[in-house]
C-alpha positions in Angstrom: -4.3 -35.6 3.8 -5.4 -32.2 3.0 -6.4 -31.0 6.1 -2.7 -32.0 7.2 -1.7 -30.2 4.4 -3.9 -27.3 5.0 -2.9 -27.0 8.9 0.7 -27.0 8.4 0.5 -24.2 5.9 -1.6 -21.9 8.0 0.7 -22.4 10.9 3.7 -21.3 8.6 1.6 -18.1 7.6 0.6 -17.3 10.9 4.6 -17.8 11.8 5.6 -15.7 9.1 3.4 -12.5 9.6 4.1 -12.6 13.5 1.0 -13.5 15.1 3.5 -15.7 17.1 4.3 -13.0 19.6 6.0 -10.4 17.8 4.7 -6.6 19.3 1.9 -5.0 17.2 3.7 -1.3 16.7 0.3 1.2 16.5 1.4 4.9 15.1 -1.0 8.2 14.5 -0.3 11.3 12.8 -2.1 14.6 12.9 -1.5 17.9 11.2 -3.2 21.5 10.4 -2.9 22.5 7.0 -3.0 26.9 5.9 -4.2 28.0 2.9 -5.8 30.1 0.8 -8.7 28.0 0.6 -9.5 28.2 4.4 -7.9 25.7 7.0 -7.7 21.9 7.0 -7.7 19.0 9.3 -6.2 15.8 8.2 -4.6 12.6 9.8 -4.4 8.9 10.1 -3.6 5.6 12.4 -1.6 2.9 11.3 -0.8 -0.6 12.4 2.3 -2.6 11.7 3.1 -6.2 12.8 5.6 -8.0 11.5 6.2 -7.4 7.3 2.2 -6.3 7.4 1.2 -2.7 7.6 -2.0 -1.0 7.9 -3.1 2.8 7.8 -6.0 4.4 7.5 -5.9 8.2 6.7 -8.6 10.6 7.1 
């Protein structure tokens, strides 16, 4: 009874974050920064599927 159990909720989770077919949308952002300190890099990639999100800056 509890595997039962435990299948039918992982199906609804997997539904509900949109591993069902729903686009993963990937996004990256770059940028120079002046000042008087010298010049720096900085940037990041992302990840967003369904109501998850994930970035990584740098």
């Amino acid at each position: 009874m509890h595997k039962w159990m435990l299948s039918l909720t992982a199906i609804a989770v997997l539904a509900a974050c949109g591993v069902d077919g729903e686009p993963v949308q990937p996004s990256l952002n770059a940028g120079i920064g002046i000042s008087n300190s010298g010049v720096h890099a900085r940037g990041g990639v992302g990840v967003h599927q369904g109501p998850l999100s994930l970035y990584l800056g740098f």
